[in-house]
C-alpha positions as CSV (number, residue, x, y, z in Angstrom):
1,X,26.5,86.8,35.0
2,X,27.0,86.2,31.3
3,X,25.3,88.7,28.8
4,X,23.2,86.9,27.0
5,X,22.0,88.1,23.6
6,X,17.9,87.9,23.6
7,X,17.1,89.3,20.0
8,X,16.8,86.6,17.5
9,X,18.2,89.0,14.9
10,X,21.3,89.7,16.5
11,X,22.0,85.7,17.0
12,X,22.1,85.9,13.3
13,X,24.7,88.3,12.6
14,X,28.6,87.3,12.3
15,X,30.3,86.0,15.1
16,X,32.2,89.3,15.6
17,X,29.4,91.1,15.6
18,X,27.1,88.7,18.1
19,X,30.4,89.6,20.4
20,X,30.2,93.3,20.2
21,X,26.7,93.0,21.2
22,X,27.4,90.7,24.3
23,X,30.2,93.5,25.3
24,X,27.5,96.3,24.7
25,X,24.8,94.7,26.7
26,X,27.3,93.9,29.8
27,X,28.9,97.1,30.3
28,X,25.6,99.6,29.1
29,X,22.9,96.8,30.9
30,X,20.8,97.9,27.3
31,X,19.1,95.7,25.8
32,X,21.4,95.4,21.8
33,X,18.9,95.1,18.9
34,X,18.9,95.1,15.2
35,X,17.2,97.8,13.7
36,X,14.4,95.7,11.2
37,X,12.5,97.7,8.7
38,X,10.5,94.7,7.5
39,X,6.7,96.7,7.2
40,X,8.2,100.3,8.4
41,X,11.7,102.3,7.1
42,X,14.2,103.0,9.5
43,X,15.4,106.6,10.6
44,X,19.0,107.5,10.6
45,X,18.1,110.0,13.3
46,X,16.8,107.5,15.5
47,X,19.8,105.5,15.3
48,X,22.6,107.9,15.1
49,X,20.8,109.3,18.3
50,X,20.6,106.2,20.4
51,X,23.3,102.9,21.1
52,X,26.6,102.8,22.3
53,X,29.8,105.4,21.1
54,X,32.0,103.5,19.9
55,X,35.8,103.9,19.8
56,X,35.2,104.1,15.8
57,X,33.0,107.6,16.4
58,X,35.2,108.8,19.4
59,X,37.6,108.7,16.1
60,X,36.2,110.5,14.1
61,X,35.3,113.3,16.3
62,X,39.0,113.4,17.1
63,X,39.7,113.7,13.3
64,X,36.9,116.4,13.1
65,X,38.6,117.9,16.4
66,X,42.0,118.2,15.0
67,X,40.4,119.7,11.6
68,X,39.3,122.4,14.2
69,X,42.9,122.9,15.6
70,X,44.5,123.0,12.0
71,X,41.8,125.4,11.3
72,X,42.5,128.1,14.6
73,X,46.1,127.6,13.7
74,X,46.0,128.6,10.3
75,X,43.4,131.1,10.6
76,X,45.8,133.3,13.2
77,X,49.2,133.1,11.6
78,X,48.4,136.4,10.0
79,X,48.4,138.1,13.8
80,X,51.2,136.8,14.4
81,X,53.4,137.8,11.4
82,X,51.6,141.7,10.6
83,X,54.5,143.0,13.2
84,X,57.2,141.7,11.4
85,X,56.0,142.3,8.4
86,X,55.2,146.0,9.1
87,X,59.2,146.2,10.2
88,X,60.4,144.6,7.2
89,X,58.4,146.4,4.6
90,X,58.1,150.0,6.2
91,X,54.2,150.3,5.6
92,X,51.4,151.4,8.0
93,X,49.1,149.0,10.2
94,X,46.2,150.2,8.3
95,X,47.9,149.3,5.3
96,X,47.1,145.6,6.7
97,X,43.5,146.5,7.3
98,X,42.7,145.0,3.9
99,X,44.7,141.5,4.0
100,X,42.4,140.8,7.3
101,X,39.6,141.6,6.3
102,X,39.9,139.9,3.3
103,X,40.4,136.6,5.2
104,X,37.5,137.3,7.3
105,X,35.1,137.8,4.4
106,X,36.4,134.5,2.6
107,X,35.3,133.1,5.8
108,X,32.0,134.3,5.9
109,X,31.8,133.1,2.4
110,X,33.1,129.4,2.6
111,X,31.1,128.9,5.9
112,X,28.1,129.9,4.0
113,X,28.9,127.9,1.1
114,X,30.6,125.0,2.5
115,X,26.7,123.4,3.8
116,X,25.6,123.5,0.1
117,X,28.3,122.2,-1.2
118,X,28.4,119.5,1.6
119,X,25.0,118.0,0.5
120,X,26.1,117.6,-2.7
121,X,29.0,115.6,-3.0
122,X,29.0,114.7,0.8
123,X,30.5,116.2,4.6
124,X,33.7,114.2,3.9
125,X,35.3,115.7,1.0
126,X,34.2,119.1,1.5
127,X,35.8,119.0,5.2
128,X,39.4,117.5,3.8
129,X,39.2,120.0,1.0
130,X,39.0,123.0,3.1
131,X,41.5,122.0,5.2
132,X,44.0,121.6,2.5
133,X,42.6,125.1,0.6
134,X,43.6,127.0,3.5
135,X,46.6,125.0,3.9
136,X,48.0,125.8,0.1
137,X,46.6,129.1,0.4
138,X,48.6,129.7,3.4
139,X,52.0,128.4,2.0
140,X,51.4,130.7,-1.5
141,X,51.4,133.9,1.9
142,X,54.7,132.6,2.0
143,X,56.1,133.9,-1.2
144,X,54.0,137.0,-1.5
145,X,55.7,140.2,-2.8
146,X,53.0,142.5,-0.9
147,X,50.2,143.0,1.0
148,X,48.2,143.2,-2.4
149,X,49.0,139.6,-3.0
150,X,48.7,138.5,0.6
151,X,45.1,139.7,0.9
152,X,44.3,137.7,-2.3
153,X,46.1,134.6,-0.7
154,X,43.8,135.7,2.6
155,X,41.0,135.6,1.0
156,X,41.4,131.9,-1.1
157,X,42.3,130.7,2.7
158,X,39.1,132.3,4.9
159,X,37.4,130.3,1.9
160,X,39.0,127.2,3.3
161,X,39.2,128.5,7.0
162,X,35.5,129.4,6.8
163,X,34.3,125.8,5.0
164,X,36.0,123.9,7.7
165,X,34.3,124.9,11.0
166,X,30.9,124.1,10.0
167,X,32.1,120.9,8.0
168,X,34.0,119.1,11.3
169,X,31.1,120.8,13.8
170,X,28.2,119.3,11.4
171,X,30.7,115.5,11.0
172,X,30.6,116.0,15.2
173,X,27.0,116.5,15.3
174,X,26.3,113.5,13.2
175,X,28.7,110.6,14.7
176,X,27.4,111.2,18.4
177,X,24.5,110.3,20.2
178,X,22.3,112.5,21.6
179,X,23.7,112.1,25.0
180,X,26.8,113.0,24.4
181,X,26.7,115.1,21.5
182,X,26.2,119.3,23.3
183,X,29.4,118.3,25.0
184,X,31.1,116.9,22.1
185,X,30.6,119.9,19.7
186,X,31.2,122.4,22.6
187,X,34.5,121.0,23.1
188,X,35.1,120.2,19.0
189,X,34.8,124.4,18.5
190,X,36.8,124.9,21.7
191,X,39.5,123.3,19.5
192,X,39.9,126.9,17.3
193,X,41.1,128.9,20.6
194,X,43.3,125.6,21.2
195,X,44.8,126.2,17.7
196,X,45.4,129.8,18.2
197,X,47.1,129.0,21.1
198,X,49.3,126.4,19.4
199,X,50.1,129.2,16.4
200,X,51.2,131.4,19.1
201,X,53.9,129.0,20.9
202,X,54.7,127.8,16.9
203,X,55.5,131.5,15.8
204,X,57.7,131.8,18.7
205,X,59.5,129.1,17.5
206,X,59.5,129.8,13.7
207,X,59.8,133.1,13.4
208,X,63.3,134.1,15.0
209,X,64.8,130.9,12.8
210,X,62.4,131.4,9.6
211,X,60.9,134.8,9.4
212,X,57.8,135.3,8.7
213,X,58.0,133.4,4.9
214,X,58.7,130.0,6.8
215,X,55.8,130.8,9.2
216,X,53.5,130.4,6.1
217,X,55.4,128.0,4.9
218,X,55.8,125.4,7.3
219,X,52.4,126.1,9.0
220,X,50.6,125.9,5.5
221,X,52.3,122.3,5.0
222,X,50.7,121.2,8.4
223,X,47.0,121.6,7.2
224,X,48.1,120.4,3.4
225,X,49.2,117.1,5.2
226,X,46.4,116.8,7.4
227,X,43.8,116.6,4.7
228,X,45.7,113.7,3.2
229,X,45.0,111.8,6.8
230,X,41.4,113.2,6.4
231,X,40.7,111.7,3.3
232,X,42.8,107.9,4.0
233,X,40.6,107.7,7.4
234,X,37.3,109.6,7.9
235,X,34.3,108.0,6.9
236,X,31.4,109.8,4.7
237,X,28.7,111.3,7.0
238,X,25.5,108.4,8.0
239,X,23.0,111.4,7.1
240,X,24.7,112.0,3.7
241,X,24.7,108.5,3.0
242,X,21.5,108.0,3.7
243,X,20.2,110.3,0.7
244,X,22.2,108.4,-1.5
245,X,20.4,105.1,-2.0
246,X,23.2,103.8,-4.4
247,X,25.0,104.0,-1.2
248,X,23.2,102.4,1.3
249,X,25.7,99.3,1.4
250,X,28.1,101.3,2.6
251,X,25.4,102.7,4.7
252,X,25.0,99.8,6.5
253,X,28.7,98.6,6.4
254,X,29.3,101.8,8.3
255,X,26.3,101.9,10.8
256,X,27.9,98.1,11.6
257,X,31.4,99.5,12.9
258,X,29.2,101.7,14.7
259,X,27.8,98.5,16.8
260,X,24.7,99.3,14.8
261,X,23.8,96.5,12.6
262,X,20.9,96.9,10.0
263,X,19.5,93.5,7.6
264,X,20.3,94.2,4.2
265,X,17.0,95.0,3.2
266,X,16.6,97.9,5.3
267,X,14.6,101.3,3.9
268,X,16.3,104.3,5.3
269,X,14.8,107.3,5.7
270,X,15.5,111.0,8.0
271,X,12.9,112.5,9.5
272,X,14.9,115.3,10.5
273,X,15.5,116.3,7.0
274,X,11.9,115.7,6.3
275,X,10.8,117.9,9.2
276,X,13.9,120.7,7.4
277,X,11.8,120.9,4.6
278,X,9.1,122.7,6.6
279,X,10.8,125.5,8.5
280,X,9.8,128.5,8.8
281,X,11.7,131.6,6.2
282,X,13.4,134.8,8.0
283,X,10.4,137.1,8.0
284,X,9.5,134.7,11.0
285,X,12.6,135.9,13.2
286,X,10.7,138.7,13.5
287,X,7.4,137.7,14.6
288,X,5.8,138.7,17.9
289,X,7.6,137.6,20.5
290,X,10.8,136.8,18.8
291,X,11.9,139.9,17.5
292,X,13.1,141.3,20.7
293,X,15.2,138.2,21.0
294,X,16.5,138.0,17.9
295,X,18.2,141.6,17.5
296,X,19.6,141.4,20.9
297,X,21.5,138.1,19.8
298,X,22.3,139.7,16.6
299,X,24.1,143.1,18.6
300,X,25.4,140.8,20.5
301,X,27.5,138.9,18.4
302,X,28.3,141.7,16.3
303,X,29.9,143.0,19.6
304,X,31.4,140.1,20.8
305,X,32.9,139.1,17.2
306,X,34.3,142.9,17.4
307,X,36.4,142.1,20.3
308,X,37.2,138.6,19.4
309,X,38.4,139.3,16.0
310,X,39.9,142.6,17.0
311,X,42.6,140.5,19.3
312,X,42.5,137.3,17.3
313,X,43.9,140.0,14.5
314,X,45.4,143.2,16.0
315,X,46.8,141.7,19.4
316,X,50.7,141.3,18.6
317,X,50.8,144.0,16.6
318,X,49.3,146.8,19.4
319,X,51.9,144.8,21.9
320,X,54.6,145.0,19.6
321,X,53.9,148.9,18.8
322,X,54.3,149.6,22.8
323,X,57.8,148.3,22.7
324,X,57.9,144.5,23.1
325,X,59.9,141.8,21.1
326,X,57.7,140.4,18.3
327,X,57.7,136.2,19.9
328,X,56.5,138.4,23.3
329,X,53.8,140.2,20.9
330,X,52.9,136.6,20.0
331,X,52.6,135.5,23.4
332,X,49.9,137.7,24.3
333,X,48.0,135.9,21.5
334,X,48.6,132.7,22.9
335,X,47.7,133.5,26.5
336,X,44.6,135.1,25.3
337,X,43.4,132.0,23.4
338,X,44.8,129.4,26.4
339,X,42.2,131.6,28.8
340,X,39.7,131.1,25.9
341,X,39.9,127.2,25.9
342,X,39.2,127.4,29.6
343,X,36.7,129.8,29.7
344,X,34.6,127.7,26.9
345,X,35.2,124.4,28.5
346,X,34.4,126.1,31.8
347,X,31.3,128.2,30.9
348,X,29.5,124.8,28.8
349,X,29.4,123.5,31.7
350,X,28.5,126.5,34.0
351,X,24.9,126.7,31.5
352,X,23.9,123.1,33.0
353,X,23.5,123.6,36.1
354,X,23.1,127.9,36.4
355,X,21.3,128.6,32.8
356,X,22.5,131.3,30.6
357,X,21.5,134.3,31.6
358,X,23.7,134.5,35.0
359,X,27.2,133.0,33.1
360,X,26.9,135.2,30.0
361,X,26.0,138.4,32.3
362,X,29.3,137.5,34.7
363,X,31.5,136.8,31.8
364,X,30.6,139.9,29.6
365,X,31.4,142.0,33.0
366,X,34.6,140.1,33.8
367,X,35.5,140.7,29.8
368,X,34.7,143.9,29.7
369,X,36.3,144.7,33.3
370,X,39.4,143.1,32.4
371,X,39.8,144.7,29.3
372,X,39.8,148.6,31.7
373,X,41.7,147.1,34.0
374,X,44.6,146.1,31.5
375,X,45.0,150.0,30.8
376,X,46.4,150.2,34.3
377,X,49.3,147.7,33.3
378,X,52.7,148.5,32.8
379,X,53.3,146.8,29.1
380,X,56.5,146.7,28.6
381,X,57.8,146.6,32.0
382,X,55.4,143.6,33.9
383,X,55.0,141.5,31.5
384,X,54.2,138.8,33.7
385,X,50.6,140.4,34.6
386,X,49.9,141.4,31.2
387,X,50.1,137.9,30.3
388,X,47.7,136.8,33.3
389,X,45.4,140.1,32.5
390,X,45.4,139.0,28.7
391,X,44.5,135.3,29.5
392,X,41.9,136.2,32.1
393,X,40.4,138.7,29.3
394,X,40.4,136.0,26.6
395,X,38.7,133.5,29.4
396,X,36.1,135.6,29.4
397,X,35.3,137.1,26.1
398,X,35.7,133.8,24.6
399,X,33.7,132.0,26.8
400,X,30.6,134.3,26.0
401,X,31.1,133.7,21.9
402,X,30.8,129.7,22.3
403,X,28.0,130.2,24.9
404,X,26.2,132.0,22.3
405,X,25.8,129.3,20.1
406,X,24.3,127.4,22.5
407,X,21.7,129.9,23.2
408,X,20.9,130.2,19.7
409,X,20.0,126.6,19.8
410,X,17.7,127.3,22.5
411,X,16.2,130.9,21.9
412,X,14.7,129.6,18.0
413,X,12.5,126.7,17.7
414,X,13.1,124.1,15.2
415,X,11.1,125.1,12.8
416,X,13.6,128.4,12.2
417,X,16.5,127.3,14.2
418,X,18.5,127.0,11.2
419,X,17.8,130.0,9.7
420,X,17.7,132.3,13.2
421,X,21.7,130.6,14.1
422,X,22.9,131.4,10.2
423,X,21.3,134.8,10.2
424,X,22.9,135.9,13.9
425,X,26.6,134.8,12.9
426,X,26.1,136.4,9.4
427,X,25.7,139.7,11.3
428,X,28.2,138.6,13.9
429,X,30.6,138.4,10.8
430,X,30.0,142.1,10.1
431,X,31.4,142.6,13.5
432,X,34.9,140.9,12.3
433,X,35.2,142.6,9.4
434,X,34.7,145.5,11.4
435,X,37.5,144.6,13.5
436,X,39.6,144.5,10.6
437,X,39.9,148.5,10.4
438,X,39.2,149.2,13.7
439,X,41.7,147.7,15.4
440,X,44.3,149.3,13.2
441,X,42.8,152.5,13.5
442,X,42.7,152.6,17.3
443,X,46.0,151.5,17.6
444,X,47.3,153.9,15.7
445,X,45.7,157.0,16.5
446,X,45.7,156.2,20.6
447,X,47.9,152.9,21.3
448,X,47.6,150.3,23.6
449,X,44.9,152.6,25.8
450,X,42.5,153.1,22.8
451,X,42.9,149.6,21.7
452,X,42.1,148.0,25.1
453,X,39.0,150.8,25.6
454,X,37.7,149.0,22.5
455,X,37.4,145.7,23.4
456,X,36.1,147.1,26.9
457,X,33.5,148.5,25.5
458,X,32.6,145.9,23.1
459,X,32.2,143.7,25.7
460,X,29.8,146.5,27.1
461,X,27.3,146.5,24.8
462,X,27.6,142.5,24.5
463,X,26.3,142.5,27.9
464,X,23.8,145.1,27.4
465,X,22.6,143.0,24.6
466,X,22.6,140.0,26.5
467,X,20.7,141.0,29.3
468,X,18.1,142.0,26.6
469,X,17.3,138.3,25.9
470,X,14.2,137.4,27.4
471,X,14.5,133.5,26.5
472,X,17.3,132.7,28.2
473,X,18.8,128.8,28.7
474,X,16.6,127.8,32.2
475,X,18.6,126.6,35.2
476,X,18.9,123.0,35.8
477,X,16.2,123.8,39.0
478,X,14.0,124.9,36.5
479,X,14.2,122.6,33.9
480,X,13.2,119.9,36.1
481,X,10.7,121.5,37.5
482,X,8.9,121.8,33.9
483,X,9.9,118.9,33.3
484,X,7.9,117.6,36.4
485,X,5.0,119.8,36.0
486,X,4.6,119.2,32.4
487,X,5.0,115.4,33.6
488,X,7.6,114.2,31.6
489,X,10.8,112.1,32.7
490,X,14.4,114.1,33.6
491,X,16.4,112.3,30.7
492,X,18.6,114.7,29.9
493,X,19.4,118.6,29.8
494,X,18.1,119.2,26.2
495,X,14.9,117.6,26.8
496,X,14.4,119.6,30.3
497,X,15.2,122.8,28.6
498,X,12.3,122.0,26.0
499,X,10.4,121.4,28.1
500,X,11.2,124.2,30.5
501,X,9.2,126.4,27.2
């Protein structure tokens, strides 16, 4: 049977537009309607949440997606190159120590900054300008004279590195309905791991023909180029827009390639941002009931950022120091962040169905397990299972870190949910830093067996932290029996789990 269109509003828009409706309606069976202020303002939330998602959004969550892959890229080019570099200038690992951390701190920095900046001159600019800060700041590594100047150049690109993540997460977040949009943002941070793994097989490539100069080089000019695509194509962010009445035609311009169509006299308004003006300050992470939570989340992404970093960093180089060629070093890199796109895309999906509390417990033991059992491996002479060891390691360890975010989201309420997630990745960045010196330090004074005991035992205290949460993501079982009890209707796994509280 035909769709037929049964709002009078719609039959009044553009013939183009009546025939996006007509598609919409056959293939969802919804009902399309325009969204009409006349006596009462429209939210953006309410919108953006609900309708169809349209090949125009699926766009630019692959934009914001790629962002995420230039970003992983970039951001690991430095673990890659420290073993040749330590060959070519005769200094110490620890000399390096500095130059990481220095990128890690400008990360911590721009993430933090980059949200302020964001909503004041808007998601899109900030996002294509960290992208091509990192990039420039990457290709200036290229022609440094020492470490001195490369941790300077580190620095200016975490800035960029750090903006970036939370920029093409947040542009994710706000061009997906509500359906789709846990699965869309897991799978848009999986994209760092994915470009880690791409530096690794890159650096293989580059490195015996270029050196380490046109590693920088030629992987700074890939971001540099990339934000020029960024700023010809993606669109300004709907909830940005929104604040900006002098903007609201293109407001509406926009909502109407997003197959929602608004009259041009529309009021717009955000509840959300309404309802963010009334949360709840930090003292409140520590109230009764939520302080146990809250410092076991914080130790446990101070731990799990340890071991992350610590291989994200320090991986080539400890493989390289036990006797292997340096585009071998680099493939341990790559097998451990290949294992960590799995492992996230694997684990997302695990919390559905199982909850958090069982996948977070088995991956922390398979990370931590892995790690010990690696120590057993002959390094330089089976290569073949310290690849598999290193990817199974990565699957795991990696797999907790996004998992975490998700039960962040879940643990705090909304009134401090903001606040509790920025405050446990502050302290998880302490972790990183951490990593920085550690990993040098271990390598040096005890090889690859210190080096490997470290991320083991990381990963031990991650799960002994973990275990400590007492409001862990419910089980799909128990969701919907809340949901039943508390009689409200199975729509979806975010309202279950609120409900399951």
């Amino acid at each position: 049977m035909q769709s037929r269109i049964v709002d009078p509003a719609v039959k009044q828009l553009p013939y183009s537009a009546r025939a996006q409706a007509k598609r919409i309606e056959k293939t969802t069976g919804d009902r399309f309607t325009v969204h009409k202020p006349s006596s009462t303002s429209v939210d953006i939330g309410g919108v953006l949440d609900h309708g169809p998602f349209t090949s125009m959004q699926r766009i630019v969550v692959i934009l914001a997606a790629l962002a995420i892959v230039t970003d992983g890229f970039d951001g690991q080019l430095i673990g890659f190159a420290i073993p040749m570099l330590i060959q070519e200038w005769g200094i110490t690992k620890a000399a390096f120590a500095p130059a990481v951390a220095a990128g890690l701190v400008g990360m911590a920095v721009g993430s933090a900054g980059a949200g302020v900046i964001a909503d004041r001159i808007g998601r899109r600019l900030v996002l294509a300008a960290s992208v091509f800060l990192f990039g420039a700041a990457t290709i200036a590594i290229g022609f440094a004279p020492d470490v001195l100047a490369i941790t300077m150049l580190r620095f200016i690109a975490g800035l960029g590195i750090g903006g970036a993540l939370p920029s093409a997460s947040t542009m994710t977040a706000e061009f997906t309905p509500a359906r789709s949009r846990t699965l869309a943002v897991t799978a848009t941070i999986v994209c760092y791991p994915l470009g880690g793994m791409l530096a690794g097989l890159f650096a293989g490539v580059i490195l015996p023909v270029l050196g380490w100069r046109g590693l920088f080089w030629v992987g700074g000019a890939l971001p540099v180029a990339y934000s020029l695509v960024l700023l010809a194509t993606l669109p300004e962010s709907p909830r940005y827009l929104v604040r900006q009445r002098a903007r609201w035609a293109e407001l509406r311009a926009l909502l109407a390639r997003m197959a929602r169509p608004t009259p041009a006299d529309t009021v717009f308004v955000d509840a959300a941002e309404r309802a963010s003006e009334q949360r709840a300050g930090f003292a409140s992470l520590f109230e009764t009931g939520r302080m146990r939570d809250t410092l076991a989340i914080w130790i446990g992404f101070f731990m799990v950022m340890l071991a992350t970093y610590s291989a994200f960093s320090w991986l080539p180089t400890m493989l390289a120091a036990e006797g292997l060629p340096t585009t071998l070093a680099g493939s341990g890199l790559t097998a451990y962040n290949l294992g960590g796109v799995v492992g996230s895309l694997g684990c997302a999906l695990a919390i559905t169905r199982y909850g958090s509390r069982i996948p977070l417990v088995l991956c922390s033991i398979g990370a931590a397990a892995s790690a010990f059992l690696l120590k057993s491996v002959d390094i330089s002479g089976n290569t073949t299972w310290l690849m598999l060891g290193l990817g199974l390691h990565g699957m795991f360890v990696l797999a907790v870190q996004s998992t975490m975010y998700a039960l962040c989201a879940y643990v705090y309420p909304t009134i401090v949910r903001a606040t509790g997630t920025a405050a446990a990745l502050s302290f998880g960045r302490l972790g990183a830093i951490l990593s920085s010196f550690a990993g040098a330090a271990v390598i040096t004074s005890g090889g690859a067996s210190a080096y490997l005991s470290l991320l083991g035992f990381s990963m031990v205290l991650t799960l002994a932290a973990l275990t400590l949460v007492k409001n862990h993501i419910p089980s799909l079982k128990r969701q919907r029996a809340a949901a039943t009890a508390a009689g409200q209707p199975a729509s979806g796994n975010a309202e279950l789990a609120r409900a399951a509280r």
